[in-house]
N, C-alpha and C positions, 0 to 999 in steps of 0.2 A: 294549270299554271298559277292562277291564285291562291289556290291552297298550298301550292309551294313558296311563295314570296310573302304571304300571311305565319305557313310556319315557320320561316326562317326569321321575321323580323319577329316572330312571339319566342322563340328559341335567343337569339340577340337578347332582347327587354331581359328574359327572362335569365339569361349570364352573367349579365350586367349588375343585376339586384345582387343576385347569389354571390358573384364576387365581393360588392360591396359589405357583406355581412359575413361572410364567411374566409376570406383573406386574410393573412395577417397586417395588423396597419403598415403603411409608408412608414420609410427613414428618409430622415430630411438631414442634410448635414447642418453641421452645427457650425455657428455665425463668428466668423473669427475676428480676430482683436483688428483692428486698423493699422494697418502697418504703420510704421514712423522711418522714417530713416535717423541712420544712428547722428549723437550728435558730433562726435568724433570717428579720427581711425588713426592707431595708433599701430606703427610698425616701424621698424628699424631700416630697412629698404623693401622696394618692390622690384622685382623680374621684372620687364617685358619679355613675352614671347608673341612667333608670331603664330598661323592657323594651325603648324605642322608641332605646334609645342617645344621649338628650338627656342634659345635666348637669343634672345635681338641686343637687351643691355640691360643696366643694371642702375636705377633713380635712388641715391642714400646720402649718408650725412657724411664728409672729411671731414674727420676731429683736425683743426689746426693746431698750434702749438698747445705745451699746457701751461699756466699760469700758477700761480704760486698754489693756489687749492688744489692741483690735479685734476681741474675740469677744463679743458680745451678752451682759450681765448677768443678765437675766430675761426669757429665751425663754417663748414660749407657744404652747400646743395650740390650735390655731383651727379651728372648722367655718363656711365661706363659704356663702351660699346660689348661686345659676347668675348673679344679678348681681355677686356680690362684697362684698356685704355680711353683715358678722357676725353671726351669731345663737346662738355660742358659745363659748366659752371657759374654758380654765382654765390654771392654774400663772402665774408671772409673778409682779409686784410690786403691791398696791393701790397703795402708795406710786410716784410715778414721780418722781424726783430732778428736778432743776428743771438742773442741767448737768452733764456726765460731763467731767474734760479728760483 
């Protein structure tokens, strides 16, 4: 029984070495940049869905009236529900001018 427990732990040692000289090296992954979060995010609206991937609604901008350059006067934050109807809102005008020329 000791020459069995002798040759096994001199067969061990003796693996051990052999591997470390004769294996090819380790790969080590290679060290990646540190994430950042971005400084921006730039989109024209976003979806909600919910777990099942259906639209729930729809978060974008209502161009308000336009004003004499053709760029919307009093834009607004609007959340749509999955028909398209509004159930929110902010920024913009109470007042809505009755003609822009």
């Amino acid at each position: 029984m000791n020459k069995t427990v002798a040759l096994a732990l001199a067969a061990g040692l003796l693996g051990g070495m052999l591997t470390r000289y004769i294996a090819p090296p380790s790969a080590y992954a290679q060290n990646q940049a540190p994430q950042t979060a971005p400084m921006e995010i730039r989109a024209q609206s976003f979806i909600l869905v919910d777990q099942a991937d259906h639209t729930v609604g729809t978060f974008s901008v209502s161009p308000g009236p336009l004003g004499p350059f053709g760029r919307p006067i009093f834009p607004r934050i609007v959340l749509r529900d999955f028909n398209g109807r509004e159930i929110w809102s902010a920024g913009g005008s109470a007042l809505q001018p009755l003609t822009i020329k």
